[in-house]
TIRONU-665430 format. One record per residue (C-alpha): x, z negated, y negated; residue number from 0. Coordinates in Angstrom, 3 decimals. Each point is the difference from the previous one (the first is absolute). Layout:
<sites>
<site><x>X</x><z>Z</z><y>Y</y><loti>NUM</loti></site>
...
</sites>
This chain:
<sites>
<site><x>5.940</x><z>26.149</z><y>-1.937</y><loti>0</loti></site>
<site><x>-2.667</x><z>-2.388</z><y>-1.106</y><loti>1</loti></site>
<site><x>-0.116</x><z>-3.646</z><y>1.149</y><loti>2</loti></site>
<site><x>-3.179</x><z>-2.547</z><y>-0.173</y><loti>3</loti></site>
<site><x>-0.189</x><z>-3.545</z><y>0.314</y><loti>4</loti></site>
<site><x>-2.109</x><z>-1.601</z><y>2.324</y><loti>5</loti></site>
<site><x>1.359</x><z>-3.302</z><y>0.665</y><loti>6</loti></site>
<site><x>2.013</x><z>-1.831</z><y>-2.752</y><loti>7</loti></site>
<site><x>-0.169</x><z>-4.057</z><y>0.996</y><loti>8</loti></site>
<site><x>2.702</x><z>-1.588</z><y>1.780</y><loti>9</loti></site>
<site><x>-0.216</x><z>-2.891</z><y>2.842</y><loti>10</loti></site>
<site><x>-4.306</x><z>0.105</z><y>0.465</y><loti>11</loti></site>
<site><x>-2.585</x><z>1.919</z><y>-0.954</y><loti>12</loti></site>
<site><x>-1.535</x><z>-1.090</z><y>-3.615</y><loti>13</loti></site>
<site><x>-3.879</x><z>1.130</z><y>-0.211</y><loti>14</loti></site>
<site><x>-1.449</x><z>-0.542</z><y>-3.742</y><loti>15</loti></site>
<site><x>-2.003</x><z>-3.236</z><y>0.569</y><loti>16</loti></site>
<site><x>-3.847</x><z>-0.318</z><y>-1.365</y><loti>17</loti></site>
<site><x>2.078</x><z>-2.626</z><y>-2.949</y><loti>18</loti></site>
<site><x>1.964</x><z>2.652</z><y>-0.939</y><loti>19</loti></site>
<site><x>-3.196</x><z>2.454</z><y>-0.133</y><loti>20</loti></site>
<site><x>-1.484</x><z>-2.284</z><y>-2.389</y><loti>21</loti></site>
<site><x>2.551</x><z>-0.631</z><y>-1.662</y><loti>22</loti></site>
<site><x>0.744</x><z>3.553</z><y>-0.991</y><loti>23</loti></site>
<site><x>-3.795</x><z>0.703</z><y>-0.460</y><loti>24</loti></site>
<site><x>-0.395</x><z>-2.935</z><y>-2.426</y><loti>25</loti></site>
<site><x>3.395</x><z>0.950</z><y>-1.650</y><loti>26</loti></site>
<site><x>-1.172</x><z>3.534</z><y>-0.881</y><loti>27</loti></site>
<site><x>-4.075</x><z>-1.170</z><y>-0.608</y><loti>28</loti></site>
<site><x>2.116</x><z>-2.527</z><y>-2.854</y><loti>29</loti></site>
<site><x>1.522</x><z>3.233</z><y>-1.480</y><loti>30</loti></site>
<site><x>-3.480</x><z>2.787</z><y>-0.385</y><loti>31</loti></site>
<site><x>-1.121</x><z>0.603</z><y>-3.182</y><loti>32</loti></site>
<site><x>-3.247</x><z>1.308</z><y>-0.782</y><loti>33</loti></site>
<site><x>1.867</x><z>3.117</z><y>-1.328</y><loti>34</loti></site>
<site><x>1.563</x><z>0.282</z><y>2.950</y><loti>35</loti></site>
<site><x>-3.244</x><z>0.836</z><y>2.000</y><loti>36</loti></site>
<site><x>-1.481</x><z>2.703</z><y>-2.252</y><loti>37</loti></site>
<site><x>0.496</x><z>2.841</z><y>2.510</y><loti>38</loti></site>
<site><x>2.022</x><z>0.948</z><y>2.902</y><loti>39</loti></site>
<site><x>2.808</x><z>0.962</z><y>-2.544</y><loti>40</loti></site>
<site><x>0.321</x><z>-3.343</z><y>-1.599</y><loti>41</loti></site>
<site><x>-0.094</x><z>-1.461</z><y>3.477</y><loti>42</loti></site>
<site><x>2.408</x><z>2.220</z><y>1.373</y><loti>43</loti></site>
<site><x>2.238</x><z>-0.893</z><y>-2.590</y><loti>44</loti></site>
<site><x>-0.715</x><z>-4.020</z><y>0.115</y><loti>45</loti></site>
<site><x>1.104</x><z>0.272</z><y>3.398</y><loti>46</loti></site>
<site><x>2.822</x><z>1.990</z><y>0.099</y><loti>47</loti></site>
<site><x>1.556</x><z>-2.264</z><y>-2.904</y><loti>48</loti></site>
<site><x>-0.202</x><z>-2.949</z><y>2.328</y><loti>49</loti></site>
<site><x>3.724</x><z>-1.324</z><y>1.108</y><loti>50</loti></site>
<site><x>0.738</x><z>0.660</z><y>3.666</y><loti>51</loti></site>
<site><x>-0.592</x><z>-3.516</z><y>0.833</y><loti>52</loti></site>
<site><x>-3.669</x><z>0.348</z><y>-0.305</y><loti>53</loti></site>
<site><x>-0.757</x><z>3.459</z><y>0.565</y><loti>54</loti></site>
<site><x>1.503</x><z>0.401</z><y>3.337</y><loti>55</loti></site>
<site><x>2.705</x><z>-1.788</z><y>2.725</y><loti>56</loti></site>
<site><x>2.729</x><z>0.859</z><y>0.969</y><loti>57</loti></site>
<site><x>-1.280</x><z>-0.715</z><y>3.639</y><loti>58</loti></site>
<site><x>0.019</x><z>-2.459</z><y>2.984</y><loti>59</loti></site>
<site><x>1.164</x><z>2.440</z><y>2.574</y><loti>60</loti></site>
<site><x>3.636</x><z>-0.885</z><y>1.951</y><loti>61</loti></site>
<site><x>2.489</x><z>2.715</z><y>-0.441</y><loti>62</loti></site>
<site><x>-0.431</x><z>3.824</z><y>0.891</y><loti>63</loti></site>
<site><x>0.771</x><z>2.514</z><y>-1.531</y><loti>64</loti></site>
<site><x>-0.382</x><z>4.152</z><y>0.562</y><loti>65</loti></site>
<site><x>2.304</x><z>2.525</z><y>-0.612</y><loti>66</loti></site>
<site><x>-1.526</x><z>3.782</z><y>-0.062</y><loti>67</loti></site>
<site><x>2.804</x><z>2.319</z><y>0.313</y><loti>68</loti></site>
<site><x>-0.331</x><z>3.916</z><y>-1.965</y><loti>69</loti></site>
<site><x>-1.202</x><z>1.328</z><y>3.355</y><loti>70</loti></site>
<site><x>-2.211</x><z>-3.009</z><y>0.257</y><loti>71</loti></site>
<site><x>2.020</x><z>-1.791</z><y>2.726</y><loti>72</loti></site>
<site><x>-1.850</x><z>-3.518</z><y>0.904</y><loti>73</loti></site>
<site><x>3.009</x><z>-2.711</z><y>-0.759</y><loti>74</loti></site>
<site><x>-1.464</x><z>-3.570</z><y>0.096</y><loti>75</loti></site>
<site><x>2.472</x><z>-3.224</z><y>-1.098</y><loti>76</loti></site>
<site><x>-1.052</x><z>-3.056</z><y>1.564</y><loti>77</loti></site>
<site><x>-3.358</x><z>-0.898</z><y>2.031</y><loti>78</loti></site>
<site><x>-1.508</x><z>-2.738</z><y>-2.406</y><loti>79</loti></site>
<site><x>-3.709</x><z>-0.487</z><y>-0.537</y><loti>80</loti></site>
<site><x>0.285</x><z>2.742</z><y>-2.253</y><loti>81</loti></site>
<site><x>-0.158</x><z>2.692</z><y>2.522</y><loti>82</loti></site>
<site><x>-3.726</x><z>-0.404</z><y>0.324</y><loti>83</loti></site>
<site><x>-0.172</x><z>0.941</z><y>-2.836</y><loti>84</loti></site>
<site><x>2.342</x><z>2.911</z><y>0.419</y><loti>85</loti></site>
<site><x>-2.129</x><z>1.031</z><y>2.716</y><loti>86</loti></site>
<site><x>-3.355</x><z>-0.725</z><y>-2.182</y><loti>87</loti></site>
<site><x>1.378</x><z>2.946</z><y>-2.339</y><loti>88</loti></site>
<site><x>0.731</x><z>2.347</z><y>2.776</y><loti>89</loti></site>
<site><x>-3.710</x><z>-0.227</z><y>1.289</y><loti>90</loti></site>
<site><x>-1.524</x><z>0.570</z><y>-3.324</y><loti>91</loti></site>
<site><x>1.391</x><z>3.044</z><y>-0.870</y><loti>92</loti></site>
<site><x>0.085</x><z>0.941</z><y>3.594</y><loti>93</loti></site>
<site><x>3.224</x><z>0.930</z><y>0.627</y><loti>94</loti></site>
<site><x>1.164</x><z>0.779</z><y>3.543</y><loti>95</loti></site>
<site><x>3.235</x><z>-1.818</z><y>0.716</y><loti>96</loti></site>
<site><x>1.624</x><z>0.690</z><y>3.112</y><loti>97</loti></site>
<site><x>3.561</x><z>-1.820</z><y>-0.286</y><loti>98</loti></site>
<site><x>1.217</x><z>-2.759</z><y>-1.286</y><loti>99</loti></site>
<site><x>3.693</x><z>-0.897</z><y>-1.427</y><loti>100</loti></site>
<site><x>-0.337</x><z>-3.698</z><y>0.054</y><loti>101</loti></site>
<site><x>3.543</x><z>-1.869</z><y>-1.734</y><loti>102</loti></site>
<site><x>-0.080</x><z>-4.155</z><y>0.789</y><loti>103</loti></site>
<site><x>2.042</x><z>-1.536</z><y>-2.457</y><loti>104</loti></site>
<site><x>-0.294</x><z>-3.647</z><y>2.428</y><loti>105</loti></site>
<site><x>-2.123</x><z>-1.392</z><y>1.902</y><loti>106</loti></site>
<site><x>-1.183</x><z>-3.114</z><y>-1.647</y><loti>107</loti></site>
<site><x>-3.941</x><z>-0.250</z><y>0.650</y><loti>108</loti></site>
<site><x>-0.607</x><z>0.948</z><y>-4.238</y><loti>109</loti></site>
<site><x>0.925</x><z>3.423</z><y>1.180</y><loti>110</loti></site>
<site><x>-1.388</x><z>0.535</z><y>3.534</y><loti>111</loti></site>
<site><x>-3.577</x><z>-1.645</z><y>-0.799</y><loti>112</loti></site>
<site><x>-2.006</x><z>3.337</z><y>-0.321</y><loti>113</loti></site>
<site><x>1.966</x><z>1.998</z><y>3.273</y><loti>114</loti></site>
<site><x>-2.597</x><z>-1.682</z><y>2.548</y><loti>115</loti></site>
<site><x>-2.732</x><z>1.615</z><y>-1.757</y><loti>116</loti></site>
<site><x>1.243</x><z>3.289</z><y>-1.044</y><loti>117</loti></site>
<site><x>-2.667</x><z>2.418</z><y>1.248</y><loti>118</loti></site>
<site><x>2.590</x><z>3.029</z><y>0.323</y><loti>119</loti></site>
<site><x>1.682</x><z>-2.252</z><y>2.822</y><loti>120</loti></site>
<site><x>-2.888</x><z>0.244</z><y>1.838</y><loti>121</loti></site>
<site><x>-0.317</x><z>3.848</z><y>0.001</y><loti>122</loti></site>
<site><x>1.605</x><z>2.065</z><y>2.745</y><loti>123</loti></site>
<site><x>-0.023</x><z>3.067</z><y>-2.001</y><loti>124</loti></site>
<site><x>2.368</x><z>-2.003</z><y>-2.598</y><loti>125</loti></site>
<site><x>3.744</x><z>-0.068</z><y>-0.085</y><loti>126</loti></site>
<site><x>1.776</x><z>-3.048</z><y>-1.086</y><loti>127</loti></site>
<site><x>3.797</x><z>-0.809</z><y>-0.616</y><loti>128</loti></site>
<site><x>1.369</x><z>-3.172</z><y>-0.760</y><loti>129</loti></site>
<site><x>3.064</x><z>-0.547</z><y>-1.522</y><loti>130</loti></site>
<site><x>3.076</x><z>-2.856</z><y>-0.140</y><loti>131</loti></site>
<site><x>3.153</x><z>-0.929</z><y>0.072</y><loti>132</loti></site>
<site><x>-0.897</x><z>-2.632</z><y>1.909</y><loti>133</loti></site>
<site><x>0.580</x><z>1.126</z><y>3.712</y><loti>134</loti></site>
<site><x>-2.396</x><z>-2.556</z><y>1.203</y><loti>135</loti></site>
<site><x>-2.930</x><z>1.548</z><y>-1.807</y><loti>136</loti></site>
<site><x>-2.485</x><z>1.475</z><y>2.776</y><loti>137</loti></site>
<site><x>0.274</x><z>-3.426</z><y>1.748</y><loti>138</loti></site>
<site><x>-0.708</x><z>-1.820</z><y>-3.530</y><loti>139</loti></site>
<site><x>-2.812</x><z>1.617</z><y>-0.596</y><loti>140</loti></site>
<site><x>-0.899</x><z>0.031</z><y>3.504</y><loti>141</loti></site>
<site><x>0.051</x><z>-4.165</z><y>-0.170</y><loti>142</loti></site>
<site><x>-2.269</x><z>-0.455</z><y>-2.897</y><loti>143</loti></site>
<site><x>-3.149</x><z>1.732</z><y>1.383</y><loti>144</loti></site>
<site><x>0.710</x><z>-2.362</z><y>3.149</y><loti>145</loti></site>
<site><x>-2.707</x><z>-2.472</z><y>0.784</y><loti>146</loti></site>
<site><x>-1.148</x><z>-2.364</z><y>-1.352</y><loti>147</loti></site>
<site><x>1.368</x><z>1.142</z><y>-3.793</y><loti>148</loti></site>
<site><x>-2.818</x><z>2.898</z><y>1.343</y><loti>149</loti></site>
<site><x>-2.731</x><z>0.721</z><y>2.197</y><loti>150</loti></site>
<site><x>1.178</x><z>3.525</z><y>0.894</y><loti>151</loti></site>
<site><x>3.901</x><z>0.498</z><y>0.293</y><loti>152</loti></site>
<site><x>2.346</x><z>2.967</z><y>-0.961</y><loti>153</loti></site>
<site><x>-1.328</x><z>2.110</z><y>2.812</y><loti>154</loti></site>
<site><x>-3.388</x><z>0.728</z><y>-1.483</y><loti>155</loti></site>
<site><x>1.778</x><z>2.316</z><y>-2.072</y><loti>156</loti></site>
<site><x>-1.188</x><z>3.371</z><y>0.942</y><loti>157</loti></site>
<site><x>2.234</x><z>2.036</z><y>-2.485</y><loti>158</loti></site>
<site><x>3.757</x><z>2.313</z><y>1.316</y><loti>159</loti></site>
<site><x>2.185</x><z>-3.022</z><y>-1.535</y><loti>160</loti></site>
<site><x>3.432</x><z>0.310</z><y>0.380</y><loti>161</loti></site>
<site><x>3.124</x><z>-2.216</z><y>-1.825</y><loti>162</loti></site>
<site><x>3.050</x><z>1.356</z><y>-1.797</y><loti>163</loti></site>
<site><x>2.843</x><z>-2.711</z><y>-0.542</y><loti>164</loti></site>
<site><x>1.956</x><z>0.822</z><y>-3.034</y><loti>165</loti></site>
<site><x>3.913</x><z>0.004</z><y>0.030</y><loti>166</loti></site>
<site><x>2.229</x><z>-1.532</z><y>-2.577</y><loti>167</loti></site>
<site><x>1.232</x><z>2.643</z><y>-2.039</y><loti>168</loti></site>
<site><x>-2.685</x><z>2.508</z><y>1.500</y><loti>169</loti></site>
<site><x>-1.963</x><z>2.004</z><y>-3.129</y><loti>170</loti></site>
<site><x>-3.939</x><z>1.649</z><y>1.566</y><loti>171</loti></site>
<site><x>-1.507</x><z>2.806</z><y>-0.708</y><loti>172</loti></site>
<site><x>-3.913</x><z>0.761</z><y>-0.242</y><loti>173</loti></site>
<site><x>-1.269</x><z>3.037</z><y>-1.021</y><loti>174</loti></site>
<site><x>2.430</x><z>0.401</z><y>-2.560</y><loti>175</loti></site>
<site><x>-0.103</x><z>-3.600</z><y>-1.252</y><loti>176</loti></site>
<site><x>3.231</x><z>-2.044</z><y>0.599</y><loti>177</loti></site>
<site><x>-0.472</x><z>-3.732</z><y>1.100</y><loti>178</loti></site>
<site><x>3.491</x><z>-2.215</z><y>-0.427</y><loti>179</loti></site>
<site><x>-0.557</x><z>-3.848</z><y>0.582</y><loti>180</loti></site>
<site><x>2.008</x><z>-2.744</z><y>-1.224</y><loti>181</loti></site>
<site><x>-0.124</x><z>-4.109</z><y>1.109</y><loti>182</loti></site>
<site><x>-1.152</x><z>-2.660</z><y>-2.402</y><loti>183</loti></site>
<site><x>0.011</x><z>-3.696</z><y>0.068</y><loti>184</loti></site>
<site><x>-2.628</x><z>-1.348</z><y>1.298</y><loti>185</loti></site>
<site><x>-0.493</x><z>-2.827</z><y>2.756</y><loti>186</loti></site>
<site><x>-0.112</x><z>2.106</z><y>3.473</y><loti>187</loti></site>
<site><x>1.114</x><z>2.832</z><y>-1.867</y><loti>188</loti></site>
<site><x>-1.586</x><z>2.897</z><y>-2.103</y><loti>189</loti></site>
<site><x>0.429</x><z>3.780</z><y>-0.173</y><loti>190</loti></site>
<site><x>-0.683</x><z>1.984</z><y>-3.405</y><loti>191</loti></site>
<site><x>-0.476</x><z>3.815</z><y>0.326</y><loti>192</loti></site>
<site><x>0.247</x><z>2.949</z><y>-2.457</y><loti>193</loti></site>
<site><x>-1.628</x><z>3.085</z><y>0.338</y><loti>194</loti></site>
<site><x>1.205</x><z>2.734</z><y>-2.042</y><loti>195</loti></site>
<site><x>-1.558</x><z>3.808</z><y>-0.116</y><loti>196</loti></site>
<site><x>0.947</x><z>2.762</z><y>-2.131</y><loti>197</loti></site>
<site><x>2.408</x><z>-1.845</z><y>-2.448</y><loti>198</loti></site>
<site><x>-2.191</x><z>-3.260</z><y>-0.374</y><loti>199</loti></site>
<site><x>0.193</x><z>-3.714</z><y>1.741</y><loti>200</loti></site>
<site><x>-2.219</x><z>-2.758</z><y>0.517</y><loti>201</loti></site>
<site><x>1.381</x><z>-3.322</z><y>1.486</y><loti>202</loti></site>
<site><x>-2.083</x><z>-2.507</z><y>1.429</y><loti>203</loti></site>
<site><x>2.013</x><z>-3.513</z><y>0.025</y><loti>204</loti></site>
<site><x>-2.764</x><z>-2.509</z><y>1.495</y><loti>205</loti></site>
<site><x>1.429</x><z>-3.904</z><y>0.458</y><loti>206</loti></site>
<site><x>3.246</x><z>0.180</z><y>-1.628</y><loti>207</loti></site>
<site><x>1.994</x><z>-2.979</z><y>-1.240</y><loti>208</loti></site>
<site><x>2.312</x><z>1.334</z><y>-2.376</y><loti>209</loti></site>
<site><x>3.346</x><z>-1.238</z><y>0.109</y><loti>210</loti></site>
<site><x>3.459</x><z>0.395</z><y>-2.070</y><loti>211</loti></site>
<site><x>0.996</x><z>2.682</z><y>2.422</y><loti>212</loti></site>
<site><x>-3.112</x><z>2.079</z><y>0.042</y><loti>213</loti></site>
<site><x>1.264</x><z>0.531</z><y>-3.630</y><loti>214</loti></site>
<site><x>3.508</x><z>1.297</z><y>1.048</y><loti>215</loti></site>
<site><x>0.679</x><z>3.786</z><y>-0.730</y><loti>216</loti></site>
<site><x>0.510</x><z>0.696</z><y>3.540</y><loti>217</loti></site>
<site><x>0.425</x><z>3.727</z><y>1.189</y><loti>218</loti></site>
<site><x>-3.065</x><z>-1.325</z><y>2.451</y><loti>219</loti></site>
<site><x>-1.900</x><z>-1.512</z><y>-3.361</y><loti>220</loti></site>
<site><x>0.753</x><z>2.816</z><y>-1.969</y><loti>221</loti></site>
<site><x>-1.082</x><z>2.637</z><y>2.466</y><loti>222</loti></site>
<site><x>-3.301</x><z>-1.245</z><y>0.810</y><loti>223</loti></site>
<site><x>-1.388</x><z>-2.138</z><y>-4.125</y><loti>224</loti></site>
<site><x>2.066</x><z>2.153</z><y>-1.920</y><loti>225</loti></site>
<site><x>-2.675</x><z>2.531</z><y>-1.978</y><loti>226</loti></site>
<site><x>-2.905</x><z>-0.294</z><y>1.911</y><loti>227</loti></site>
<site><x>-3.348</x><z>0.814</z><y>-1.385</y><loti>228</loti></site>
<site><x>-2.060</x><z>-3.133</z><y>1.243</y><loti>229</loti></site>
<site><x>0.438</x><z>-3.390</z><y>1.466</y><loti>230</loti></site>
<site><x>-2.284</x><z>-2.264</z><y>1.455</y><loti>231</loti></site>
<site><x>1.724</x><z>-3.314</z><y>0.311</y><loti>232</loti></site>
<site><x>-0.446</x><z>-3.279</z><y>1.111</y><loti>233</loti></site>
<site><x>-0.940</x><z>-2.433</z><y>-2.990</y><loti>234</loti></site>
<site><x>-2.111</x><z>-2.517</z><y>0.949</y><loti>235</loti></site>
<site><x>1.488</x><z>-3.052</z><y>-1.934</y><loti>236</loti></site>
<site><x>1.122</x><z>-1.228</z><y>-3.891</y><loti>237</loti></site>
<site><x>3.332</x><z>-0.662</z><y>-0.331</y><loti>238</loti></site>
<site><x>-0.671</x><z>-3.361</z><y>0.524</y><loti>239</loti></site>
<site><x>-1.543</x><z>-0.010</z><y>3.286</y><loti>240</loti></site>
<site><x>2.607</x><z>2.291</z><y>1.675</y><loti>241</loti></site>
<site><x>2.627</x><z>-2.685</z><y>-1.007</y><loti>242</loti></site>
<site><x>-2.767</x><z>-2.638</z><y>1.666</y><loti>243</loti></site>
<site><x>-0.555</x><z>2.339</z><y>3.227</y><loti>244</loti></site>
<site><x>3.771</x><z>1.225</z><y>0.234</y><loti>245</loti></site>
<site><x>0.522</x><z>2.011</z><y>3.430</y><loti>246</loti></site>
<site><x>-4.015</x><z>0.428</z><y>0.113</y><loti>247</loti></site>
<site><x>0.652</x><z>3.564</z><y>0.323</y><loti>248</loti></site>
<site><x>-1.523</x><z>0.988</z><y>-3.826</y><loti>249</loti></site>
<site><x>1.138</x><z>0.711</z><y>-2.952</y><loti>250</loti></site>
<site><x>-1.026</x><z>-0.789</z><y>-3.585</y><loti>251</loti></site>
<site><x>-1.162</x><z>3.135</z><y>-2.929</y><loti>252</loti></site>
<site><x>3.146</x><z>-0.680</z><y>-1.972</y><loti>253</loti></site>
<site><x>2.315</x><z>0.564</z><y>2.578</y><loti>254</loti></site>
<site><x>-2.569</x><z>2.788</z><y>1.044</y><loti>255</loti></site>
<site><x>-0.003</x><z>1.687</z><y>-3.378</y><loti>256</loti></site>
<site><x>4.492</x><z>-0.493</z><y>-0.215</y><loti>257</loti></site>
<site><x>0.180</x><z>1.260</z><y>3.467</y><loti>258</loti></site>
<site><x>-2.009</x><z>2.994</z><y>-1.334</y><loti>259</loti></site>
<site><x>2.271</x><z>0.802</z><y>-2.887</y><loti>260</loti></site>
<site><x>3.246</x><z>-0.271</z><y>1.747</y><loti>261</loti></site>
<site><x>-0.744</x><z>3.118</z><y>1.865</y><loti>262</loti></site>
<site><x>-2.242</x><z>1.561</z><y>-2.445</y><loti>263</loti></site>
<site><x>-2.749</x><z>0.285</z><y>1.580</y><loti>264</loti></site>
<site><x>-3.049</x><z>1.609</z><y>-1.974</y><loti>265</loti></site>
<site><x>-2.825</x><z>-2.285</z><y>0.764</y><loti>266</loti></site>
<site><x>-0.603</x><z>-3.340</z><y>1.898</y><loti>267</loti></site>
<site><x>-3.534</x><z>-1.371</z><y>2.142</y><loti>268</loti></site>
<site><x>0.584</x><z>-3.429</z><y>0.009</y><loti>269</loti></site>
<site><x>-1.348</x><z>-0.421</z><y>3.578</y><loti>270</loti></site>
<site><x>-0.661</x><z>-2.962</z><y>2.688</y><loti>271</loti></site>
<site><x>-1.957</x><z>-1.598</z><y>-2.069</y><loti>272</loti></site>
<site><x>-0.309</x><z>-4.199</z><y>0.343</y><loti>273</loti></site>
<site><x>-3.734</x><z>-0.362</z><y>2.247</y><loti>274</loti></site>
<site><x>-0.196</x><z>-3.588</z><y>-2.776</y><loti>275</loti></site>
<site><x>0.057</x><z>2.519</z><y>-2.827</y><loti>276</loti></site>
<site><x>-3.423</x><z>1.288</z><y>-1.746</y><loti>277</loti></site>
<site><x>-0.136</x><z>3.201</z><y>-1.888</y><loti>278</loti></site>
<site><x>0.574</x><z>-1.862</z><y>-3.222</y><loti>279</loti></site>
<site><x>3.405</x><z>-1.431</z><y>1.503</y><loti>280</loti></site>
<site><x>1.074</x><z>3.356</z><y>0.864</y><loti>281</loti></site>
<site><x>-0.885</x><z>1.593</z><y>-3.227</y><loti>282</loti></site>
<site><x>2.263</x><z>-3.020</z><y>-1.320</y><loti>283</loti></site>
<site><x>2.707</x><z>0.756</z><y>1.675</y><loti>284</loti></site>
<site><x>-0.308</x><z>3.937</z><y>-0.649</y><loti>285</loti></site>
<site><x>0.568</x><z>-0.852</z><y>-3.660</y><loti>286</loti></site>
<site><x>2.306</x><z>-2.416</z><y>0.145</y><loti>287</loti></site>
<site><x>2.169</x><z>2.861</z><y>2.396</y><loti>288</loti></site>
<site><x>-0.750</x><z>2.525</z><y>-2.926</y><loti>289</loti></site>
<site><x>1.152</x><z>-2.472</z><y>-2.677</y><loti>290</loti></site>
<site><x>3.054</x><z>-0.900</z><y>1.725</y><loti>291</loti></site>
<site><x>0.842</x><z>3.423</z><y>0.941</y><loti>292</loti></site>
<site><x>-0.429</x><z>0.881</z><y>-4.112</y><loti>293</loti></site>
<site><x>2.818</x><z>-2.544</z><y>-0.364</y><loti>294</loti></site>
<site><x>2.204</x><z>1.424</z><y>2.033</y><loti>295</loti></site>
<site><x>-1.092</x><z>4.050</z><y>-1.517</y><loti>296</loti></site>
<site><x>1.438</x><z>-1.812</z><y>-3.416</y><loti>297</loti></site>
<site><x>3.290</x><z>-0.453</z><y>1.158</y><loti>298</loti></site>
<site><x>0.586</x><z>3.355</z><y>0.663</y><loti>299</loti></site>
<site><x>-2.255</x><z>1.266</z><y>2.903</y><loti>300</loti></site>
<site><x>-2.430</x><z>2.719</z><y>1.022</y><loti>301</loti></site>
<site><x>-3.351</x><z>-1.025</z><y>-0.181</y><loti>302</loti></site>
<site><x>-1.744</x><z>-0.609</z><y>3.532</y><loti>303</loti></site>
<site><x>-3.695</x><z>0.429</z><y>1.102</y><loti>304</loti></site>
<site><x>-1.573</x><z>-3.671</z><y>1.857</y><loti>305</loti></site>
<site><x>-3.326</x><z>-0.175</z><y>1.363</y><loti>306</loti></site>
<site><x>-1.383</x><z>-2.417</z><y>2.683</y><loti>307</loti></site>
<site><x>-0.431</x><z>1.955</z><y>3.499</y><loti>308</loti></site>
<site><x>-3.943</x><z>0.045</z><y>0.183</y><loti>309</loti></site>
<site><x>-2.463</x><z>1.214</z><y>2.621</y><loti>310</loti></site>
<site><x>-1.093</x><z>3.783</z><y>-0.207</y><loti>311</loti></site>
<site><x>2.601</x><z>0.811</z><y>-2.620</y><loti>312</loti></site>
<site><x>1.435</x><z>3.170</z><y>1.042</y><loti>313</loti></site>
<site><x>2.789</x><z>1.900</z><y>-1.509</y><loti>314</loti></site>
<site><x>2.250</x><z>3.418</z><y>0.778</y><loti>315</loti></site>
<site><x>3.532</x><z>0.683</z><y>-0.825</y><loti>316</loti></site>
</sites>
């Protein structure tokens, strides 16, 4: 399977401001050398030395993320701002997408904001499937295209949509992918969902607030963390501010990165990221995830891959 990131912020969108243009322009301007500008090899090179901070974002987009299964099943997690961008990708190399697998992990506005203009809803040749958990779903999503949140409401849509309510317990199948789904903590509630083809797993594990009893070796725990190739999880806060915003519904990178290692999980996105954050905040608390995580490799554990989850990274397990 291979998965790409297209939304990564939690609670509003975050577009790079003009400041922060400058900011990185002047920043990397402060750095050039005259060496540095001999030919398109030395530039090259200037360039790609740069620290992430500068040279690139991790993005401003609210979360959405795409799952591509082997036979190149269409599984979308969450309906942020990112999907436009989803759908930007899907025009350029003009691919013909004619259904939809669309998984709503809540439906706080962060996640819903790019549904209204989601061009494949308006496309009667299109088929789209949404699903929950949540048995109220088609009349959820039915309620926030209602006037006057939007000029046109949920019957504009033009696309064969149709709603699957998942059952406790229940395990899906997709053309050959399996999709389990597990509750978090979260205010309103949260749904995390693993997909897993052909021996591998991916878990996406948007606004969780981990607790003492997420931690628990649970048959439940074990059977859906335990050995999974990839997690995206919820990290928006330092240590600090998840004690200040207890039951926010978030979780700090420490108790990210433990979480992580308890069920040996390969590698960790730290995901949801804080809209008050800039790039250099996030690249912060990357390496201070990384250096806490080497901490806890010296008293005895595996090592563990951390990156930030960043717009148009893609990856396939």
């Amino acid at each position: 399977m291979i998965v790409r990131f297209w939304g990564v912020r939690g609670s509003s969108p975050t577009p790079l401001t003009p400041e922060d243009f400058r900011n990185k322009f002047t920043a990397i301007i402060q750095r050039v050398k005259p060496a540095d500008l001999v030919n398109s090899e030395t530039r090259q090179r200037f360039l790609s030395n740069l620290p992430p901070e500068l040279f690139g974002t991790a993005g401003g987009n609210t979360a959405c993320i795409e799952v591509r299964t082997a036979d190149d099943t269409m599984i979308v997690l969450d309906t942020g701002t990112g999907l436009r961008e989803l759908e930007n990708r899907t025009r350029k190399f003009r691919e013909n997408i004619r259904e939809y697998h669309i998984f709503m992990s809540h439906f706080h506005y962060d996640h819903l904001l790019g549904l209204p203009y989601f061009g494949a809803m308006y496309n009667p040749r299109v088929k789209v499937t949404f699903y929950s958990p949540y048995p109220a779903m088609a009349r959820i999503l039915a309620k926030f295209m209602n006037t006057p949140y939007h000029p046109v409401g949920w019957d504009s849509f033009a696309a064969d949509i149709s709603f699957r309510v998942l059952k406790r317990n229940e395990s899906l199948t997709l053309s050959g992918a399996r999709i389990d789904w597990i509750r978090r903590n979260h205010p309103n509630g949260c749904f995390s969902y693993k997909v897993s083809e052909a021996g591998r797993s991916f878990i996406y594990s948007t606004d969780t607030e981990l607790t003492e009893k997420d931690f628990q070796r649970t048959d439940k725990n074990v059977s859906y963390f335990q050995g999974a190739d990839a997690i995206v999880l919820d990290a928006q806060y330092t240590l600090g501010e998840a004690i200040e915003k207890y039951n926010w519904g978030h979780s700090s990178y420490s108790l990210a990165v433990e979480f992580v290692r308890e069920f040996g999980i390969r590698k960790l996105y730290l995901f949801h990221h804080d809209p008050l954050n800039t790039d250099a905040d996030m690249e912060g608390i990357l390496r201070s995830a990384q250096w806490f995580d080497s901490r806890l490799e010296h008293k005895g554990g595996n090592s563990l891959e951390i990156d930030l989850a960043r717009e148009g990274h893609e990856f396939e397990l």
